[in-house]
C-alpha positions in Angstrom: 45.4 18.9 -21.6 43.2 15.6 -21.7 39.8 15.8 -23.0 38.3 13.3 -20.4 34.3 14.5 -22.7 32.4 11.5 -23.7 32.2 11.3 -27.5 28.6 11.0 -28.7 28.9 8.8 -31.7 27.2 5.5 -33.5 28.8 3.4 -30.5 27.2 5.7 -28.0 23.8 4.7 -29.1 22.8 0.9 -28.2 19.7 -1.5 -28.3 18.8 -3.5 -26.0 16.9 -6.8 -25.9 13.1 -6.4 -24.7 14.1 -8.1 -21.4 17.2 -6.3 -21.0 15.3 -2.9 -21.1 12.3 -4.1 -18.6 15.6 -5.7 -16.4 17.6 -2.2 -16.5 14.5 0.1 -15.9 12.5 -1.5 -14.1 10.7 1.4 -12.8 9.3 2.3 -15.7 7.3 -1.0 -15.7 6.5 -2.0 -12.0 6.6 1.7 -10.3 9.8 0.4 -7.4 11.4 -2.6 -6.1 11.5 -2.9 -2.5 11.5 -6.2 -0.6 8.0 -6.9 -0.2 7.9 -4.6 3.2 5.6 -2.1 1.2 2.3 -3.0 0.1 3.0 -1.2 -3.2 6.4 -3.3 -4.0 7.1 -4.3 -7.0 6.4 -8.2 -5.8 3.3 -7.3 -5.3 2.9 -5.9 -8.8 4.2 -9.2 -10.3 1.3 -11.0 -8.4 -0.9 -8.7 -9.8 -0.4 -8.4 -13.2 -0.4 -12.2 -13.7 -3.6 -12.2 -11.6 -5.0 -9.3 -13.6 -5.0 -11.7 -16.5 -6.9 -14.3 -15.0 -9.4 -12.0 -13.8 -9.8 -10.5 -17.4 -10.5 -13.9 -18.5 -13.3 -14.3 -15.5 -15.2 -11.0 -16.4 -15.0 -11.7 -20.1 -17.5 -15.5 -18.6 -14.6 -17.3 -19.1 -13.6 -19.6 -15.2 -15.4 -19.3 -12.1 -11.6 -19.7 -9.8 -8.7 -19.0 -9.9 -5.8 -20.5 -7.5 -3.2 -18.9 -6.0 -0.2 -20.3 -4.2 2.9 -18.7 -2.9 5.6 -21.1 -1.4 8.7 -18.9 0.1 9.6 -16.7 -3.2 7.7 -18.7 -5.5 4.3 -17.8 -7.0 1.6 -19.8 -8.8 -1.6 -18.2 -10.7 -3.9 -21.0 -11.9 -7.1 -19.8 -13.8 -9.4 -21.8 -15.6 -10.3 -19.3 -18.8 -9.9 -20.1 -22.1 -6.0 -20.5 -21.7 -3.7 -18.6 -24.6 -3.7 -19.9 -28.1 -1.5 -22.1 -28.2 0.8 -21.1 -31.2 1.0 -18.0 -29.1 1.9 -18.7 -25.8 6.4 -17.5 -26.2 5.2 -14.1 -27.7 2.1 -13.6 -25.5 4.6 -13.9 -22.4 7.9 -12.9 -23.7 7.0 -10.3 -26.9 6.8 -6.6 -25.8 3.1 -5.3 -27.1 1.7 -8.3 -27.9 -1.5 -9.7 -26.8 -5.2 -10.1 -27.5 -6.4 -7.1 -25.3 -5.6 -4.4 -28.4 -8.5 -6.0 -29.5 -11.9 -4.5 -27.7 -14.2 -6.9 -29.3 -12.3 -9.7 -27.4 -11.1 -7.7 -23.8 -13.7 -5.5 -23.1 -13.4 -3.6 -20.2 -10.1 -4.8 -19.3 -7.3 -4.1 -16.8 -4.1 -4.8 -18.7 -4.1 -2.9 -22.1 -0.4 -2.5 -22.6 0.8 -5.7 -23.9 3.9 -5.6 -20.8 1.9 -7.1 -17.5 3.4 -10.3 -18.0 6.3 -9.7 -19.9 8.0 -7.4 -17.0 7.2 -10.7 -15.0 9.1 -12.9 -17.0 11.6 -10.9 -17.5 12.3 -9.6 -14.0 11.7 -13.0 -12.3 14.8 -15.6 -12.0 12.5 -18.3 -13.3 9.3 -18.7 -14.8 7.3 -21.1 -16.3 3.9 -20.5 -18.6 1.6 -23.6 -19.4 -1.4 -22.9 -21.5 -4.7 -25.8 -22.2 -7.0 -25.4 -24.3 -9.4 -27.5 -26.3 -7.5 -31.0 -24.9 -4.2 -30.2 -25.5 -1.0 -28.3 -23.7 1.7 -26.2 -23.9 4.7 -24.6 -22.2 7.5 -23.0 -22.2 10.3 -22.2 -19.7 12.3 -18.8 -19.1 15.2 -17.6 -16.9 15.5 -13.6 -16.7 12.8 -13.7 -20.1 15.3 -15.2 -21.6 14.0 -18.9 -23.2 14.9 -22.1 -22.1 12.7 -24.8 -23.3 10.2 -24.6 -25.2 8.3 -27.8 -25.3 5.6 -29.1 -28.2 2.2 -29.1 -28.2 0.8 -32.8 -26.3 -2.5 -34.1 -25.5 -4.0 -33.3 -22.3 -7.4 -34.1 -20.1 -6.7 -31.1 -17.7 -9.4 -28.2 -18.5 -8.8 -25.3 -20.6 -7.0 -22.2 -18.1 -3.6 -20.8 -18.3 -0.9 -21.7 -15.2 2.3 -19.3 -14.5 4.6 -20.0 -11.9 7.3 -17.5 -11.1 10.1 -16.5 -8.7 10.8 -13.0 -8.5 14.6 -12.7 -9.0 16.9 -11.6 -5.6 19.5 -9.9 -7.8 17.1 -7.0 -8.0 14.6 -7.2 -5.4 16.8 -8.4 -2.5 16.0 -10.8 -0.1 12.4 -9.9 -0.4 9.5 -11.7 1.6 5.8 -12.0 0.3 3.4 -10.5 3.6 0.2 -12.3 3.4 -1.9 -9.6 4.9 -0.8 -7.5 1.7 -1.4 -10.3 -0.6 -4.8 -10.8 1.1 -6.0 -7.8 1.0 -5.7 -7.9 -2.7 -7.1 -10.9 -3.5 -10.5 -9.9 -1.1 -10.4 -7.0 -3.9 -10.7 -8.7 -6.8 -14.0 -10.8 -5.5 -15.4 -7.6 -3.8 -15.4 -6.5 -7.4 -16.0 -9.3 -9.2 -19.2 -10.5 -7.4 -19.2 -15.2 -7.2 -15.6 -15.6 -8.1 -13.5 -17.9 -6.0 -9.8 -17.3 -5.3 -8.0 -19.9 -3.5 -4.7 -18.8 -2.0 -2.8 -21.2 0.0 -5.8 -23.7 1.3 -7.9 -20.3 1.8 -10.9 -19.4 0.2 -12.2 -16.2 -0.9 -15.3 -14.9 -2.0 -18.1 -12.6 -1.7 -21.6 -12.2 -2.2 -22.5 -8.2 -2.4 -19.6 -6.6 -3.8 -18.6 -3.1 -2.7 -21.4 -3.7 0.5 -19.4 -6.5 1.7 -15.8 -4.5 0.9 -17.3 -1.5 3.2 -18.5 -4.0 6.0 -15.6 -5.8 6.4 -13.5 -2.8 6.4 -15.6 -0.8 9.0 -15.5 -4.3 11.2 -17.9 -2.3 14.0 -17.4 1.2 13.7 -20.1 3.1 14.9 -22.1 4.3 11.8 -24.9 7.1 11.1 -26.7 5.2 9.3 -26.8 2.0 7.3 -24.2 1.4 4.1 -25.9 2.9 0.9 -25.6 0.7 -1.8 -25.8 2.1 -5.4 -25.1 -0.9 -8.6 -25.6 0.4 -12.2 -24.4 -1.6 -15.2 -20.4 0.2 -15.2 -20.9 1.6 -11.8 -20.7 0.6 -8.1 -20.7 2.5 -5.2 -21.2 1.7 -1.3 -21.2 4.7 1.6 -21.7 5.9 5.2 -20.5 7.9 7.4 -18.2 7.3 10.2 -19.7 9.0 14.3 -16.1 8.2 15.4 -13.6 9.1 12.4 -12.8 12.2 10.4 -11.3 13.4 7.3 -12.7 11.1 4.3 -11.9 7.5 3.2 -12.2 5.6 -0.1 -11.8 2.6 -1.9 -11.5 3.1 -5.7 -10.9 1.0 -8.4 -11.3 0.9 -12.3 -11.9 -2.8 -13.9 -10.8 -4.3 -10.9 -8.0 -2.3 -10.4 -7.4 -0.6 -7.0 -6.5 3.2 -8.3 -5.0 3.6 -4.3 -4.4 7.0 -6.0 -7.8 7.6 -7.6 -8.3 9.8 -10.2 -11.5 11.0 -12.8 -14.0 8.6 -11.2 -12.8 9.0 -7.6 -13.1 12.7 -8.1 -16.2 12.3 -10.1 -18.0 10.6 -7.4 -16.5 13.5 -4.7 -18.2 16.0 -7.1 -21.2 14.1 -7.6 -21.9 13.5 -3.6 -21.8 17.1 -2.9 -24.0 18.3 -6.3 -27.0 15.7 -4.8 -26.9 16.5 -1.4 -26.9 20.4 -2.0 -30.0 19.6 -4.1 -32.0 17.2 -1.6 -31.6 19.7 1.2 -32.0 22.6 -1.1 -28.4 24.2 0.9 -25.6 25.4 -0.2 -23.4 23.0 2.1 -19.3 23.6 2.2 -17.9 20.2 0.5 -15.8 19.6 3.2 -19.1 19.6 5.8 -20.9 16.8 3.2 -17.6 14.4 3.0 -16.2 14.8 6.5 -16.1 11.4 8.1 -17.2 9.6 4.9 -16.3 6.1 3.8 -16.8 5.1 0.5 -15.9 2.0 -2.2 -16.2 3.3 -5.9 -15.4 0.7 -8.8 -16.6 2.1 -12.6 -15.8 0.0 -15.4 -14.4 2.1 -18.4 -13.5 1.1 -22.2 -9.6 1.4 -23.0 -8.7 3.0 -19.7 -6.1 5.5 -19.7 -4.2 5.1 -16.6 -1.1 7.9 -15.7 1.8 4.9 -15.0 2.1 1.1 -15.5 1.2 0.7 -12.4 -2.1 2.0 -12.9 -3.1 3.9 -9.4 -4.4 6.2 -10.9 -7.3 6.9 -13.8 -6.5 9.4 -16.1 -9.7 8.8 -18.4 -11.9 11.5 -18.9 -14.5 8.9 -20.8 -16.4 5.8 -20.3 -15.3 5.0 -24.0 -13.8 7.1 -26.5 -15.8 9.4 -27.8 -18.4 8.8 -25.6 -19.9 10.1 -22.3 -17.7 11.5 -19.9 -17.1 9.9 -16.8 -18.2 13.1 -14.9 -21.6 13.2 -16.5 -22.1 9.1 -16.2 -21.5 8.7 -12.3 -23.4 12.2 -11.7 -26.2 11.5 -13.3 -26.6 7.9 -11.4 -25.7 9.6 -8.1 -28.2 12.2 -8.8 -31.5 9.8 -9.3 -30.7 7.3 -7.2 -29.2 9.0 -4.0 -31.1 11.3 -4.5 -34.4 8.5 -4.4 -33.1 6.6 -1.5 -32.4 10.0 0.7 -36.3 10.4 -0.3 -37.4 6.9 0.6 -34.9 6.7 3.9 -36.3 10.0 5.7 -34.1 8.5 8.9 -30.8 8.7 6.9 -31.7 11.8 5.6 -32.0 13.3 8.9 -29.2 11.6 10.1 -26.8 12.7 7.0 -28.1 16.2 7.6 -27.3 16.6 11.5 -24.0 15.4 10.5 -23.4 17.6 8.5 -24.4 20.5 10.3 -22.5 19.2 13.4 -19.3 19.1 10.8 -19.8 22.9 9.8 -20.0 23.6 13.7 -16.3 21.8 14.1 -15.1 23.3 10.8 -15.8 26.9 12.3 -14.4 26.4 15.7 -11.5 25.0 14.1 -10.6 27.9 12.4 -8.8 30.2 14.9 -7.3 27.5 16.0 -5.8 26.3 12.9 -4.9 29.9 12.1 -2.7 30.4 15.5 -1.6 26.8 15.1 0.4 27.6 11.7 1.8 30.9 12.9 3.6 29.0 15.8 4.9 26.8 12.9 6.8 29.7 11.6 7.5 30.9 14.9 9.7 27.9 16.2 11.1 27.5 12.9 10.4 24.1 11.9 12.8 23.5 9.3 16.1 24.6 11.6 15.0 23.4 14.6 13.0 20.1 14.5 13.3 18.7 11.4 16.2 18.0 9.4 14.7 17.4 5.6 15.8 15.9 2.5 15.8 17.4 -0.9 13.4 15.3 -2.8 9.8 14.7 -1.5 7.1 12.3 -1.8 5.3 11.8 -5.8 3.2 8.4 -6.4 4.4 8.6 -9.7 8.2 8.7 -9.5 10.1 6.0 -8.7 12.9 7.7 -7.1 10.9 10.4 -5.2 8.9 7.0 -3.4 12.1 6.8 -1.4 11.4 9.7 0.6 11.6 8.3 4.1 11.2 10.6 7.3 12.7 9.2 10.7 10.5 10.3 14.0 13.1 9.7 16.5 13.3 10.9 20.0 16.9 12.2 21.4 19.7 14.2 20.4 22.4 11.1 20.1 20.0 9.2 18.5 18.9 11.9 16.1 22.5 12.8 15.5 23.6 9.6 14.6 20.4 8.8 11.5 21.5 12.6 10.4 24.5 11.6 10.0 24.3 8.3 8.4 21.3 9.4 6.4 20.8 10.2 2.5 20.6 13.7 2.2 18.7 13.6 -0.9 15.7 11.1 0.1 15.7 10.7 4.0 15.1 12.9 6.7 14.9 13.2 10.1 12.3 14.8 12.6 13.6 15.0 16.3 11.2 14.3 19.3 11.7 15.9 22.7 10.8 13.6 25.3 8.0 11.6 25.0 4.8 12.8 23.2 1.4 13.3 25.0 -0.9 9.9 24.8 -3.8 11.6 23.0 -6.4 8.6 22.9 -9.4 10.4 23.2 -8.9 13.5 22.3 -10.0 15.7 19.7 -8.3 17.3 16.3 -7.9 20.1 18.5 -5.3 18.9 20.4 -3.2 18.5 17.5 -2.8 21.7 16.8 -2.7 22.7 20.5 0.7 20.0 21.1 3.5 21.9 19.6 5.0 18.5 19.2 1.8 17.4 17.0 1.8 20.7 15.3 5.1 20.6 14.1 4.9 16.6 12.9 1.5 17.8 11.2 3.5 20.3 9.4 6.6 18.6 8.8 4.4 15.7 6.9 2.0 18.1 5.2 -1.2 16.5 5.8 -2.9 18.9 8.0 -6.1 18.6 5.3 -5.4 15.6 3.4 -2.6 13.2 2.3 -2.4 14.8 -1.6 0.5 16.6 -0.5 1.9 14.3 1.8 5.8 14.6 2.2 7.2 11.7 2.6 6.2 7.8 1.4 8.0 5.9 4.2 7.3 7.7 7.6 9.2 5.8 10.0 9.6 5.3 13.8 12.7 4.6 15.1 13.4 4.4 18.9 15.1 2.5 21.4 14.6 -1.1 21.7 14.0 -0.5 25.8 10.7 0.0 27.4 11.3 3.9 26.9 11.5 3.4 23.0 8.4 1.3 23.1 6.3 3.5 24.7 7.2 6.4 22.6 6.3 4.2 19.7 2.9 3.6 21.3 2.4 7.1 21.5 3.2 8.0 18.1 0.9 5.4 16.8 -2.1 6.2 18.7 -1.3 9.8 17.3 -1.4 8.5 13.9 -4.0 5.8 14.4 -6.6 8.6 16.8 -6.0 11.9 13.8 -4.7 10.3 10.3 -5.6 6.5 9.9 -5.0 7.2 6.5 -1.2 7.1 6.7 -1.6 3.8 8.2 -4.2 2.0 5.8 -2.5 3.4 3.0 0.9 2.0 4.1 3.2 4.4 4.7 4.0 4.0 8.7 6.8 1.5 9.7 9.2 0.4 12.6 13.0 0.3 12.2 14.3 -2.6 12.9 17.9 -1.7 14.3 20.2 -4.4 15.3 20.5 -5.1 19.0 23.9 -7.8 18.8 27.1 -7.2 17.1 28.9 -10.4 16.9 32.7 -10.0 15.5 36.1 -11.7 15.0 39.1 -11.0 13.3 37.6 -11.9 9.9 34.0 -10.9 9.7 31.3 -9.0 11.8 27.4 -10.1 12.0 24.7 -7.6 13.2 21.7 -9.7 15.2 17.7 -8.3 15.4 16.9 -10.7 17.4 18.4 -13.3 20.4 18.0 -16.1 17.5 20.1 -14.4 14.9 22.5 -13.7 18.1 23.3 -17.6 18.5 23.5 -18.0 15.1 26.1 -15.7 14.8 28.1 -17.1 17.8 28.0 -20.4 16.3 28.8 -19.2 12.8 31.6 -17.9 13.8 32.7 -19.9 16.2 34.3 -19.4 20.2 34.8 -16.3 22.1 33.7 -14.1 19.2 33.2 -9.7 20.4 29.6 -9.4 21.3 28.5 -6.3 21.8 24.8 -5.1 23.1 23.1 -2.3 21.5 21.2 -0.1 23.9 20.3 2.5 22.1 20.6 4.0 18.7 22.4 7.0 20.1 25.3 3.9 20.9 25.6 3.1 17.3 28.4 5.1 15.6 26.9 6.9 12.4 29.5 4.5 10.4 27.3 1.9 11.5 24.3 3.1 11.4 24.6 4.0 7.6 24.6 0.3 7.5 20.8 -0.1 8.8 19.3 2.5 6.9 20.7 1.8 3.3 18.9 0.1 0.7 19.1 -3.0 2.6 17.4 -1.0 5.6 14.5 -3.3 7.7 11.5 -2.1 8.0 8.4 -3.8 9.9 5.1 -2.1 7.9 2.5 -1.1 10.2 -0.6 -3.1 9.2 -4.3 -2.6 10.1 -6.1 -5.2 9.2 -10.0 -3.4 9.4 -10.8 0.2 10.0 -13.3 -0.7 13.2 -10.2 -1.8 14.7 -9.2 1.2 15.6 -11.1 2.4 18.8 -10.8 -1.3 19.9 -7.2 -1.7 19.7 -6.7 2.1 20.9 -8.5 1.4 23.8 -7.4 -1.8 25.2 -3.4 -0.7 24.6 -3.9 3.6 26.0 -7.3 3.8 27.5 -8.0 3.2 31.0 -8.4 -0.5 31.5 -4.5 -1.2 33.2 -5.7 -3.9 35.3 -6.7 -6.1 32.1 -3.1 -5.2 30.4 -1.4 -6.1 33.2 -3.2 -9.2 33.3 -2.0 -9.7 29.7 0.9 -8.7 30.5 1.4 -11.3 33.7 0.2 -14.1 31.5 2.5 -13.6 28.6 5.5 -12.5 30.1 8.7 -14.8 29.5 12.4 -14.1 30.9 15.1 -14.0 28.5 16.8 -16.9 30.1 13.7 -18.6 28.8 13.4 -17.4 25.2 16.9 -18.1 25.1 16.7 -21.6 25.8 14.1 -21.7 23.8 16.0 -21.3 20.5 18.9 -22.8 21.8 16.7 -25.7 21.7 
């Protein structure tokens, strides 16, 4: 008998290069890949981490700009700092733990602390390209895959001092990714919310703003009916801007820590939660449930904290339990500046008070009457058996902090061929599937209650675990996939005003997409091209040349499941669902479900094209 056992000997155990490591495990360094569809991919991280630097330099009193510039897949980050030492520049960018920021007295109050930001994007970008001036003179040095090129001598230079990296994110391990502006946008509108007269220009944009976390709030609310005017809180570390939504449920925030958006939170988010509910008992003198204070709340929270402790690379989320070692804990800081002045402006804004007050009373009313309801809604869950009957599930669900677990994708699909087909095709382990019957009711409008009145809505409730909030949220991607007919489009409609009208939350924090499915196969004898669109059709005919097989996609229940396997694999398309300010909602909810048909068919009338014409169109 063969032993076919691995033998575990000196040869079994190997060292890698620092770039080979970062290039092998990426994960460990950037959180994912993905293509740029994702507002958390990693080439989004890239951006970030170079831009962290720059900003580091900014808050230290070092540059008023910084410049941005993305062109296709390349990136460039211009600041105007201090610029790296110049005997340092190779090791600062390509020497795993090595950098000025293990040095407090230098980086206080920093965002990168780990010595790897920019080495993971040197070494997981195809090219890239560090110049550093400082004191009239520059260098540079060029890298492919963090490996070195060129490294060129120091020269004279009139340019002023700042440090300038240009990368390209490398398609052997991101794909063929695309950079979505709205993403890159947002973040950038982050950094100077937080970092109050900085300028970032980003491709002939500018950026800037005047009142920090007040300005972050109003352009995210962009109209929605308010309570009462934005509080605004600033202390030396701490920042903090709230209201309260008359339209909107559940509770949203913004937080961040040195400029760094925690999308996950963490000790200060939860700090803040804490600290809300501990003042407001106190001004009314009432013992007030904490989900009756913080339902309907919107919130921006930044803290800045000595030698953060973050719980991954990526830094989402704050693990710090103190402002600085050994110091005061981040509990007791933001409590005790919530306590005297909330606490004064409740006292000197009787008509926020009163208005904070009927709130929430009126949210212990709807938190009562909810509660029969909620209780017969979740037996019916078990009654219809969800698991056997509706959804199909995969093995491994939804954790922010593991890399292979952010693959868990659920597919909201309506039909038993089309539902059979993504089952069959899928990944057991990180995709499931959650079949529709029919289309779902068009609940613009309606209350919570309904949710849990719709069996349909129950069961997707369920099925996603968010019934409360999205901590235990199942899945990362939650994706629609219908028909590319008027049917399919309408049941996408209705499953985004679902998630848009009850949990807006899945939608601003990125996790609801479109499929894209092909709708053209286009074959010869030699090779077969799938088409998303009529342009990719005609390239395809005249790629591969006359009277090639074209076949029309329907449906997804036409696509065979070997196929289909093909659409939803790691190359799988996926349009994110992006909403651009939160006072959008009612606006855009309204105008596409409410009653206003005349004005949509107007729209409608004045926009519509034939295909003959779109086709001649890109013939053209």
């Amino acid at each position: 008998m063969v032993d076919t056992v691995e033998q575990y000997n000196e040869d079994s155990v190997k060292s890698l290069k620092w770039n080979e490591h970062i290039r092998h495990r990426p994960g460990m360094y950037i959180g994912k890949l993905g293509d740029g569809s994702s507002h958390d991919d990693g080439i989004y991280v890239l951006l970030k981490e170079i831009i962290d630097n720059s900003i580091d330099e900014y808050m230290m009193g070092h540059g008023r700009s910084i410049d941005v510039t993305i062109k296709e897949h390349t990136v460039t980050v211009r600041d105007y700092g201090r610029g790296i030492p110049l005997g340092k520049l190779v090791a600062c960018v390509s020497q795993i733990n090595t950098g000025a920021k293990y040095d407090s007295k230098v980086f206080k109050k920093a965002v990168g602390l780990n010595g790897v930001g920019s080495k993971a994007v040197n070494a997981l970008s195809s090219h890239f390209y560090a110049q550093t001036f400082r004191e009239g003179k520059l260098k540079s040095a060029e890298f492919q895959k963090g490996d070195l090129l060129k490294e060129s001598p120091e020269e004279e230079s009139e340019q002023r001092n700042g440090t300038l990296i240009t990368f390209t994110p490398d398609q052997l391990l991101f794909g063929n990714y695309h950079y979505i502006p709205e993403y890159v946008e947002q973040m950038l509108w982050n950094y100077c919310y937080l970092n109050t007269g900085l300028i970032i220009n980003f491709n002939g944009q500018r950026f800037q703003a005047k009142n920090g976390l007040l300005d972050m709030l109003e352009r995210a609310i962009n109209g929605n009916p308010l309570l009462f005017p934005i509080i605004h809180i600033k202390d030396d570390d701490f920042e903090c801007a709230f209201t309260h939504s008359s339209r909107q449920s559940g509770e949203e925030y913004y937080s961040f820590v040195n400029g760094q958006h925690t999308t996950q939170g963490g000790t200060h988010l939860s700090a803040f939660r804490e600290a809300i509910v501990k003042t407001i008992r106190e001004f009314y003198g009432k013992d007030f449930e904490p989900g009756d204070i913080r339902s309907s709340i919107i919130a921006a929270v930044s803290v800045k904290v000595n030698e953060p402790v973050f719980e991954s690379q990526t830094k989402t989320k704050l693990g710090s339990q103190y402002m600085e070692p050994g110091g005061v804990t981040i509990n007791k800081f933001i409590n005790d500046i919530l306590k005297k002045k909330l606490d004064n402006y409740l006292h000197m804004n009787s008509e926020t008070a009163e208005a904070l007050y009927r709130k929430i009373l009126q949210n212990e009313k709807e938190r009562k009457e909810m509660a029969n309801i909620k209780k017969l809604a979740r037996e019916s869950v078990k009654k219809v058996s969800l698991h056997n009957k509706k959804l199909r599930d995969c093995r491994v669900h939804y954790n922010s902090n593991d890399d292979r677990r952010l693959e868990s994708t659920l597919f909201i699909t309506e039909g038993d061929s089309a539902s059979g087909s993504i089952t069959k095709s899928r990944d057991v382990n990180t995709q499931a599937v959650f079949s529709l019957r029919g289309k779902p009711l068009n609940c613009f409008g309606m209350s919570k209650k309904v949710v849990y009145e719709n069996e349909e809505f129950n069961l997707l409730q369920a099925a996603l675990n968010i019934e409360d909030d999205l901590e235990n949220l199942r899945y990362n991607y939650i994706v629609i996939a219908t028909d590319a007919d008027v049917d399919g489009m309408h049941i996408r409609l209705l499953l985004l005003t679902f998630f848009l009208q009850f949990f807006p939350d899945l939608v601003k924090a990125g996790h609801i997409y479109i499929l894209q499915t092909p709708l053209f196969r286009v074959r010869n004898k030699k090779k077969t091209i799938y088409c998303y669109s009529e342009e990719e059709r005609v390239s395809a005919i005249a790629e591969l040349g006359p009277n090639p097989e074209i076949t029309r996609f329907k449906g997804l229940g036409e696509i065979s499941p070997d196929e289909f396997k093909h659409f939803i694999d790691q190359n799988m398309r996926l349009d994110p669902v992006i909403l651009k300010h939160s006072g959008d909602i009612h606006k855009v909810l309204s105008y596409y479900m409410g009653k206003n048909t005349p004005d949509r068919q107007k729209f409608i009338i004045h926009n519509l094209r034939s295909d003959d014409e779109i086709e001649k169109e890109l013939v053209a």
